[in-house]
Residue frames as a rotation matrix with the C-alpha (Angstrom) as fourth column:
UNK 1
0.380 -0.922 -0.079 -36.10
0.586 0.306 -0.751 28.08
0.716 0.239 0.656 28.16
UNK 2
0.654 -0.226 -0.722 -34.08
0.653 -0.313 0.689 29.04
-0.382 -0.923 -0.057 31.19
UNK 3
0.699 -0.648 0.302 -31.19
-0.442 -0.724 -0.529 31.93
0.562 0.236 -0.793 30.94
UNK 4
0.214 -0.832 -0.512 -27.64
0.687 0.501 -0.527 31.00
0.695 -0.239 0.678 31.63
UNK 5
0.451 -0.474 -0.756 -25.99
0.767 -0.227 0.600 32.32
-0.456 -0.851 0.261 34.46
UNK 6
-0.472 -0.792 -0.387 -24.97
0.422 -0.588 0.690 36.00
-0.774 0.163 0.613 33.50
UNK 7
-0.726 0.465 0.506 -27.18
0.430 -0.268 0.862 36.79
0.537 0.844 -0.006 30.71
UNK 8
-0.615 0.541 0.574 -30.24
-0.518 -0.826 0.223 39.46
0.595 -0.160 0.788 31.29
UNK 9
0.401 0.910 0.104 -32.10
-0.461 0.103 0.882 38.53
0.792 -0.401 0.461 34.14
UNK 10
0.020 -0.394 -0.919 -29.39
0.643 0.709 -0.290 36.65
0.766 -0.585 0.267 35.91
UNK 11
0.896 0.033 -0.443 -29.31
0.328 -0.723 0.609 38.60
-0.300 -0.691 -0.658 40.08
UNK 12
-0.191 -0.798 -0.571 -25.46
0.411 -0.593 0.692 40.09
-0.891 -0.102 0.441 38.73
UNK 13
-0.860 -0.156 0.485 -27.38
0.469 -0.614 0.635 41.77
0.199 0.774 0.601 35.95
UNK 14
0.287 0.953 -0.094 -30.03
0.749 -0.162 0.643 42.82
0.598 -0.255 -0.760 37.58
UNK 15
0.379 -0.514 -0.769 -27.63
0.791 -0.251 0.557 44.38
-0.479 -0.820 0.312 39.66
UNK 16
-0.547 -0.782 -0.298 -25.59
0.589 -0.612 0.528 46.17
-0.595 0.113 0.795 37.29
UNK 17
0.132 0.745 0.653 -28.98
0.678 -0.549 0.489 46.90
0.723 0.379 -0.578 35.63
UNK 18
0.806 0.384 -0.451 -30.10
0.592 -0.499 0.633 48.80
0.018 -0.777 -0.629 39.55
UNK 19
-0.384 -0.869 -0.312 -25.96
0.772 -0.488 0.408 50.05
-0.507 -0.084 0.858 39.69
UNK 20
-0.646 -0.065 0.760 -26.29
0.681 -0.498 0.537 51.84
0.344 0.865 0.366 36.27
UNK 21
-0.091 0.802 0.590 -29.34
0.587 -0.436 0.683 53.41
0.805 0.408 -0.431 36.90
UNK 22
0.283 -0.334 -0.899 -28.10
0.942 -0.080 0.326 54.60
-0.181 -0.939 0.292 40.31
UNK 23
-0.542 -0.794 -0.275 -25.48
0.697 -0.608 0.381 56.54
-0.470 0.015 0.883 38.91
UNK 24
-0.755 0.251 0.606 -27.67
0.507 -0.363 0.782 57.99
0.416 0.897 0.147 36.07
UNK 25
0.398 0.909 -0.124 -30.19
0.760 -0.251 0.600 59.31
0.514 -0.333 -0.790 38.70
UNK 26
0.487 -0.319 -0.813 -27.76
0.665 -0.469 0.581 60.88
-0.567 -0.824 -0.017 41.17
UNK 27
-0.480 -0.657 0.581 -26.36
0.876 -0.327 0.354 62.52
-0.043 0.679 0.733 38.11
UNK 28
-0.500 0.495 0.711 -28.93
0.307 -0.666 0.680 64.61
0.810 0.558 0.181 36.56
UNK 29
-0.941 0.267 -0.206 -30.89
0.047 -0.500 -0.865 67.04
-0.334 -0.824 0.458 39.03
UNK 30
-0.301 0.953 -0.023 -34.01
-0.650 -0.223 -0.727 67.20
-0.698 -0.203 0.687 37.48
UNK 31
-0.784 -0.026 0.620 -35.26
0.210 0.929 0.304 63.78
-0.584 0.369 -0.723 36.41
UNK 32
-0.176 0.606 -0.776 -38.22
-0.011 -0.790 -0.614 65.47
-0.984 -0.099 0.146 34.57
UNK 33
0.298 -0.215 -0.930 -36.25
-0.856 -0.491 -0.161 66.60
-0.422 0.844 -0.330 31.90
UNK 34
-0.683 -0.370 -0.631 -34.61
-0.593 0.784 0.183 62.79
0.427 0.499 -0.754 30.64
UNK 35
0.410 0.687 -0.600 -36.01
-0.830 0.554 0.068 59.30
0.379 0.470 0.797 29.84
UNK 36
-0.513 -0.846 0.142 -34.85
-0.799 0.532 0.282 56.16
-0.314 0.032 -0.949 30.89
UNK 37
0.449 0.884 -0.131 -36.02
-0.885 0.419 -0.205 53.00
-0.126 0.208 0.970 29.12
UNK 38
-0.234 -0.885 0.403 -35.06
-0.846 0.389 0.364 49.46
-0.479 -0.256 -0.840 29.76
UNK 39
-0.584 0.019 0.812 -35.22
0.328 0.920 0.214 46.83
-0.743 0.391 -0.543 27.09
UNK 40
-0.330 0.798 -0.504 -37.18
-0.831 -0.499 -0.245 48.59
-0.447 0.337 0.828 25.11
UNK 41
0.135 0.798 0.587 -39.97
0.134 0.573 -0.809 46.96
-0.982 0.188 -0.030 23.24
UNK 42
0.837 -0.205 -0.506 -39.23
-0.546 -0.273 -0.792 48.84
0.024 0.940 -0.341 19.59
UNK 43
0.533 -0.647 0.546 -36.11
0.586 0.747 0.314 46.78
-0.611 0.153 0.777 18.35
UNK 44
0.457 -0.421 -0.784 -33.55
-0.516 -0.843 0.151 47.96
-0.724 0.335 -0.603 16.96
UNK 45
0.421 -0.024 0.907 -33.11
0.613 0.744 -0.265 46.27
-0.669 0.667 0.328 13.41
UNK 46
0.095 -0.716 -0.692 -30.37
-0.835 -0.436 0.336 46.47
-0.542 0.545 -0.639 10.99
UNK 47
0.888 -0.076 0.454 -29.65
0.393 0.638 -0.662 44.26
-0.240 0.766 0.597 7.96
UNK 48
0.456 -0.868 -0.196 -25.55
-0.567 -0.453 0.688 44.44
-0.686 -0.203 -0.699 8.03
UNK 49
0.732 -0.616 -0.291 -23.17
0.163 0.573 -0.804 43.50
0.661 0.541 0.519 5.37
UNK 50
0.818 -0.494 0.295 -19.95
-0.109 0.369 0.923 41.95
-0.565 -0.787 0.248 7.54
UNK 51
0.664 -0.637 -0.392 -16.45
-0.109 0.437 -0.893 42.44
0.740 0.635 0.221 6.02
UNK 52
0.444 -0.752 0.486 -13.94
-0.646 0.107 0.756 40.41
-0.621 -0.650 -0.438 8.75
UNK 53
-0.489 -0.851 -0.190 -11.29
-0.860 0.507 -0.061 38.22
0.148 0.134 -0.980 8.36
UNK 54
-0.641 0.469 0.608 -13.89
-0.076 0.749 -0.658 35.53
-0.764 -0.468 -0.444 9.22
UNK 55
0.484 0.652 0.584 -16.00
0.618 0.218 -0.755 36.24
-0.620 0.726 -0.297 6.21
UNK 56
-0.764 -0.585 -0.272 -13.65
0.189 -0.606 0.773 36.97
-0.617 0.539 0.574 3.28
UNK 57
-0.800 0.228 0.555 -16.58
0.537 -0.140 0.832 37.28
0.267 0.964 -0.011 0.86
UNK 58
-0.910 0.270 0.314 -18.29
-0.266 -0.962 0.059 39.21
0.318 -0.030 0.948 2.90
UNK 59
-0.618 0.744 -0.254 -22.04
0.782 0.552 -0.289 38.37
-0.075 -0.377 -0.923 4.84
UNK 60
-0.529 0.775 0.347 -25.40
-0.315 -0.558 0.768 40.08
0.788 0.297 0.539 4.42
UNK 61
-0.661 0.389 -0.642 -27.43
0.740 0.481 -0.471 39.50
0.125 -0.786 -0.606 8.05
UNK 62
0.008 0.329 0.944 -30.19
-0.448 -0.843 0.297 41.16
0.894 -0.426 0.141 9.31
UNK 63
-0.742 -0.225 -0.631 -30.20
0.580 0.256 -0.773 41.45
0.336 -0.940 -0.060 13.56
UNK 64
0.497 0.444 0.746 -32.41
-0.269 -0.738 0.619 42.79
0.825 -0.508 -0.247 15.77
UNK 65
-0.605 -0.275 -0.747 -31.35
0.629 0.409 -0.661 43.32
0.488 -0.870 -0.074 19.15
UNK 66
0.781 0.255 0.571 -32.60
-0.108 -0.845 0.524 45.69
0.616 -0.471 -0.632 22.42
UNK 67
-0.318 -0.930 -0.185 -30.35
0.199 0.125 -0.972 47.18
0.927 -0.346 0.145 24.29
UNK 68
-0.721 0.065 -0.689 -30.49
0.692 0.082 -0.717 47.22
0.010 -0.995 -0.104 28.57
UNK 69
0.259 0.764 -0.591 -31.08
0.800 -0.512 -0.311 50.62
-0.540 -0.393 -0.744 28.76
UNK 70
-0.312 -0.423 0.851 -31.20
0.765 -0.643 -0.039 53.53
0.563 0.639 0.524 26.23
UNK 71
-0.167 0.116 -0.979 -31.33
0.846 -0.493 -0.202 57.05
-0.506 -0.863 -0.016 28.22
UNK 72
-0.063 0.324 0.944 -33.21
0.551 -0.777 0.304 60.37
0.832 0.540 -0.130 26.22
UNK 73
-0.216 0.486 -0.847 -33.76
0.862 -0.312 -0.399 63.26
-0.458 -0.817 -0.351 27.26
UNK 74
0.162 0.738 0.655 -36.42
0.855 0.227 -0.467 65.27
-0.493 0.636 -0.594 26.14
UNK 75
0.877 -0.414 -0.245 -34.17
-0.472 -0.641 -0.606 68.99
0.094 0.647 -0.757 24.30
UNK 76
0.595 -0.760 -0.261 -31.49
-0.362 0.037 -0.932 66.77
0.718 0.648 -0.253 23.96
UNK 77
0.544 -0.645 -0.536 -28.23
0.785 0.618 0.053 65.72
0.297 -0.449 0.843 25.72
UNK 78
-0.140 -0.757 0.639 -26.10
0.457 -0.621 -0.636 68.73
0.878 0.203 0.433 25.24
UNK 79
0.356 0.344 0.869 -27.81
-0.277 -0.849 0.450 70.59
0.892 -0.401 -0.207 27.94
UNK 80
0.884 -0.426 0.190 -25.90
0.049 0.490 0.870 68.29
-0.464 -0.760 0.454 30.45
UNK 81
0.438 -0.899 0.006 -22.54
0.471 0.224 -0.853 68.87
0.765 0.377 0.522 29.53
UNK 82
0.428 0.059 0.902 -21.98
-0.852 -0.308 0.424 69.46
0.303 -0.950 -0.081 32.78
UNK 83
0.944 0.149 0.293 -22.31
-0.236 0.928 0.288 66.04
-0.229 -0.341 0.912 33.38
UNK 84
0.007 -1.000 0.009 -18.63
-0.885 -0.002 0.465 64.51
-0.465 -0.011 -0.885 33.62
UNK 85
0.359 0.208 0.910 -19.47
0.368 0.864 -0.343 62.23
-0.858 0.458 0.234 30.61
UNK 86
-0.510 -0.663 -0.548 -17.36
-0.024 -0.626 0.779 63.19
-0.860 0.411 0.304 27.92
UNK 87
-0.939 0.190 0.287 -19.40
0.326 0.224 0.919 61.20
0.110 0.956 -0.272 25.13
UNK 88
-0.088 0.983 -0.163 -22.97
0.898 0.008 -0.439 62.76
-0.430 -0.186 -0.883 25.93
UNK 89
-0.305 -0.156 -0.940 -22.10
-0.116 -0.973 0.199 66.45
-0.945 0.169 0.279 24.17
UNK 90
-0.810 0.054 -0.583 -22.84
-0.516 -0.539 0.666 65.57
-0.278 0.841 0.465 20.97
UNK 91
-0.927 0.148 -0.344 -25.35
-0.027 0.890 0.455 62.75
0.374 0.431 -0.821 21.45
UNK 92
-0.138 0.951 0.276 -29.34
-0.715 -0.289 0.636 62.67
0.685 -0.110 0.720 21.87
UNK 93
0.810 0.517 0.276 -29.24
-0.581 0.648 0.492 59.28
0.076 -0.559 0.826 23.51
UNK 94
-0.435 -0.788 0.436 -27.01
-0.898 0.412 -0.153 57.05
-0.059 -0.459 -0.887 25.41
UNK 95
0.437 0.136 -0.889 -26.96
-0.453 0.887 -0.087 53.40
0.777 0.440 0.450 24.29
UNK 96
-0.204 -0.705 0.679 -25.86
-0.973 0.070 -0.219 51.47
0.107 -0.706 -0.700 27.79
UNK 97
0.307 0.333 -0.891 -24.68
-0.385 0.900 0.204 47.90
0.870 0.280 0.405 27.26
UNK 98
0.317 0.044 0.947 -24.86
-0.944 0.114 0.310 45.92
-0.094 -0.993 0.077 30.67
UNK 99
0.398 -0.489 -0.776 -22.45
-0.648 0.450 -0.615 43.51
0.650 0.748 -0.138 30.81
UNK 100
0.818 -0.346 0.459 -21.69
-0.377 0.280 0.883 40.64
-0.434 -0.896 0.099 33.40
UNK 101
0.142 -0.782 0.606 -19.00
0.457 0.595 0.661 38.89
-0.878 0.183 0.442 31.21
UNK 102
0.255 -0.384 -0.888 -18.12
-0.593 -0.787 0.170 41.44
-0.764 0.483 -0.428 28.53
UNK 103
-0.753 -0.557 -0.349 -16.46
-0.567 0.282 0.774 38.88
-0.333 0.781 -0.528 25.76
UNK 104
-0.396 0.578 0.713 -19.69
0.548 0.772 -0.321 37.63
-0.736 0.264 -0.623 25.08
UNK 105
0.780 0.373 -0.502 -20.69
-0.083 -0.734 -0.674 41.11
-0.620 0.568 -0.542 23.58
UNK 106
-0.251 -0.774 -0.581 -16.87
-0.650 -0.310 0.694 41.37
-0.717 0.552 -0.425 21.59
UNK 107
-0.838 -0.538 0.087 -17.37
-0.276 0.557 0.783 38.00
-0.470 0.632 -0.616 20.40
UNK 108
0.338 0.839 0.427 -21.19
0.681 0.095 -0.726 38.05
-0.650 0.536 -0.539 18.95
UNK 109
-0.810 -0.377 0.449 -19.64
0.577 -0.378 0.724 39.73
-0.104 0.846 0.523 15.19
UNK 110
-0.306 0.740 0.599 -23.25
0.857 -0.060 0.511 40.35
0.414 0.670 -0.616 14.26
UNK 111
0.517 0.613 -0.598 -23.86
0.827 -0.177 0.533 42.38
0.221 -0.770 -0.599 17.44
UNK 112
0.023 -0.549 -0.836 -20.94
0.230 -0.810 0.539 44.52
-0.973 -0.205 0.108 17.55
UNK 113
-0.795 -0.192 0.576 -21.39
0.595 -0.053 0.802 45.13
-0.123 0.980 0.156 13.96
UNK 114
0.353 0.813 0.464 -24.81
0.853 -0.483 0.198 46.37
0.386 0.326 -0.863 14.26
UNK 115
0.450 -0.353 -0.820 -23.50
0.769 -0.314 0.557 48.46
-0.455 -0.881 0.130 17.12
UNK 116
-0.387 -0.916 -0.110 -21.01
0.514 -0.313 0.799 50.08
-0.766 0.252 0.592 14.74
UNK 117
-0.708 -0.073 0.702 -22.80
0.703 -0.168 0.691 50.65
0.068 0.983 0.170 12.08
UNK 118
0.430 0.879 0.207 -25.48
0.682 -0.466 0.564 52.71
0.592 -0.101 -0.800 14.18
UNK 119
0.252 -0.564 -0.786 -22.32
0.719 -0.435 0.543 54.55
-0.648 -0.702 0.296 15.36
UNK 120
-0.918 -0.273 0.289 -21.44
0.369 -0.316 0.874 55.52
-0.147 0.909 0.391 11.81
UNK 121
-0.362 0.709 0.605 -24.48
0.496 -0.404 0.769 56.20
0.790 0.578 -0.206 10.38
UNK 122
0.703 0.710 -0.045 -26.18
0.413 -0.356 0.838 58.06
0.579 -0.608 -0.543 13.41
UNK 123
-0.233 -0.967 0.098 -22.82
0.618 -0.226 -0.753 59.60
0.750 -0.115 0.651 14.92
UNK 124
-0.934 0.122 0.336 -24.74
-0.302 -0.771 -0.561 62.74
0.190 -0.625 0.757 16.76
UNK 125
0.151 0.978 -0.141 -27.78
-0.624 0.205 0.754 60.48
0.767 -0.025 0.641 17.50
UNK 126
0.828 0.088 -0.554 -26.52
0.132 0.929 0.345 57.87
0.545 -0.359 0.757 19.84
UNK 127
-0.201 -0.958 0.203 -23.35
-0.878 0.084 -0.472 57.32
0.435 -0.273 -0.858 22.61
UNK 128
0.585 0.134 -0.800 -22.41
-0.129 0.989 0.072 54.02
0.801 0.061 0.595 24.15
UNK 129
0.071 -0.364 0.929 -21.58
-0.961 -0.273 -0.034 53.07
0.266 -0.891 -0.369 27.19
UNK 130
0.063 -0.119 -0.991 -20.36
-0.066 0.990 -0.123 49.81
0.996 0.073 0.055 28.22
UNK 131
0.672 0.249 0.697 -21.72
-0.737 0.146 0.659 48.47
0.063 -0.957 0.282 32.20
UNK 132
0.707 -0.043 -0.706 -19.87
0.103 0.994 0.042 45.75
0.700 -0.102 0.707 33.61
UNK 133
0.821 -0.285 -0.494 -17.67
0.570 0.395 0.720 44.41
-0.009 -0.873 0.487 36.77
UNK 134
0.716 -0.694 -0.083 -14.42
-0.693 -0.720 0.038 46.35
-0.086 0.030 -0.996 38.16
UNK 135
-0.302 -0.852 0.427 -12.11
-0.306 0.511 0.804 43.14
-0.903 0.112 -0.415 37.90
UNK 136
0.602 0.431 0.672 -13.54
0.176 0.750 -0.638 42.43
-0.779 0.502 0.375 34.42
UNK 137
-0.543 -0.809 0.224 -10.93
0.434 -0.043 0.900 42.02
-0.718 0.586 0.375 31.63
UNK 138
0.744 0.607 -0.280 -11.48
-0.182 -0.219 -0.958 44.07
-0.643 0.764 -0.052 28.47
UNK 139
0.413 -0.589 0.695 -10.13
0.846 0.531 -0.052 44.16
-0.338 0.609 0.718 25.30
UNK 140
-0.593 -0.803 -0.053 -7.47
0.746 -0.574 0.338 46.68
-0.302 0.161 0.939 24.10
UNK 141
-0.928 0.305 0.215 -10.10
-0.047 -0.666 0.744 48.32
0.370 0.681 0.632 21.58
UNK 142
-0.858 0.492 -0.149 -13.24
0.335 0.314 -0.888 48.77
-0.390 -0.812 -0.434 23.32
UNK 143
-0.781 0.391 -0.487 -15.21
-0.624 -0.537 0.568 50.15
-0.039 0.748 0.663 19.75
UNK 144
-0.227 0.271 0.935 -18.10
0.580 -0.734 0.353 50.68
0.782 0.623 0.009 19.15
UNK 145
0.622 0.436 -0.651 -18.47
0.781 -0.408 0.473 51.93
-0.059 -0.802 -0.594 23.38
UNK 146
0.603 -0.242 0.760 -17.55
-0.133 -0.970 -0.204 55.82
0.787 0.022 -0.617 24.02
UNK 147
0.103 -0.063 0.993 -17.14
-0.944 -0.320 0.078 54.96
0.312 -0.945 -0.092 27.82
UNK 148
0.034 0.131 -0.991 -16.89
0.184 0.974 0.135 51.93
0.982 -0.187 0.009 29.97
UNK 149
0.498 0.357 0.790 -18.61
-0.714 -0.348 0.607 52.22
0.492 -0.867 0.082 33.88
UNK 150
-0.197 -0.191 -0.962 -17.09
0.204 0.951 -0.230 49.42
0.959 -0.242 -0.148 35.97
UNK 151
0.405 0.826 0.392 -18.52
-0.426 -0.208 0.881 48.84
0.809 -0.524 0.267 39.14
UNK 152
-0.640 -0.562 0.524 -17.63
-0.768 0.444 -0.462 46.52
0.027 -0.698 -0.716 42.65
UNK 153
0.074 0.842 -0.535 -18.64
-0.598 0.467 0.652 43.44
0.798 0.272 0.537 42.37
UNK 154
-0.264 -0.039 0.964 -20.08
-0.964 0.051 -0.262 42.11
-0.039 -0.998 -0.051 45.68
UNK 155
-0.939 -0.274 -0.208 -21.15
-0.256 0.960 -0.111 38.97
0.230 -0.051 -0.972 46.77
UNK 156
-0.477 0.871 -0.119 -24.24
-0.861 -0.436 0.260 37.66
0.175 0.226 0.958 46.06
UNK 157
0.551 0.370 -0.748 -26.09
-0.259 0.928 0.268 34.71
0.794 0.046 0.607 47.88
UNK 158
0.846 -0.337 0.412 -23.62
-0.265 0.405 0.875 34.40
-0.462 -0.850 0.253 50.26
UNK 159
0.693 -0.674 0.258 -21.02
0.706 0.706 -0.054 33.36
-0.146 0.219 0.965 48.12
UNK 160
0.126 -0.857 -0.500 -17.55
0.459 -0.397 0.795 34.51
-0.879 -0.330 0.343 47.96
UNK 161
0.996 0.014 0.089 -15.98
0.089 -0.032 -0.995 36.21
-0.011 0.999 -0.033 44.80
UNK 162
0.240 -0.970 0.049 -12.37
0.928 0.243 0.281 35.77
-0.284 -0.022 0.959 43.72
């Protein structure tokens, strides 16, 4: 089965895959000391009970997803608080979702649910960081991400972008 246009593997996520990991290198001075891992292989697997306005009686799901790229590092986060990331001070690892069209992540329920609920329950274990284009629209509330990176998005192939 092929991948749509935009979705992990497409060349403008690959990109913002190579962006991300740009920044996150030129950051830290001694790569040594932190992890980066992309897609991981271990899933991350949650069995979520869903109360929305979409399910009034409520839904019982289990999800697995991986995210892009989760970033460790190996006494912790804190010791970078330097770093001009506000949400890394209290957090062991950085959860970074790479996004070419962002409202595909708002509108998967199951997905930003898991998201949330491994915010809650794991609070000083995890931040979130949301990749994706500088002309991309978000929404108002931008929960369950700490941060959002936004990037320039060039032209790829030869083609133009509006």
């Amino acid at each position: 089965m092929e991948r749509g246009s935009g979705t992990s593997g497409s060349e403008e996520h690959v990109l913002l895959v190579k962006l991300t990991t740009k920044r996150i290198i030129d950051t830290f001075p001694n790569l040594k000391h932190i992890q980066i891992s992309y897609e991981p292989t271990n899933e991350m697997n949650f069995e979520i009970k869903i109360e929305d306005s979409q399910y009034p009686y409520g839904s019982h799901s289990n999800v697995s997803f991986r995210p892009d790229i989760i970033l460790r590092a190996q006494h912790g986060l804190k010791q970078f608080s330097d770093v001009a990331w506000s949400c890394i001070t209290d957090s062991r690892a950085i959860i970074f979702e790479v996004e070419t069209d962002p409202k595909n992540f708002f509108t998967n329920l199951l997905k930003k649910a898991a998201y949330q609920q491994l915010r809650e329950k794991n609070r000083t274990e995890y931040s979130f960081i949301l990749v994706c284009w500088e002309d991309t629209k978000l929404p108002d509330k931008i929960t369950p991400f700490d941060e959002v990176w936004r990037f320039p998005k060039p032209s790829l192939n030869g083609s133009k972008n509006k």
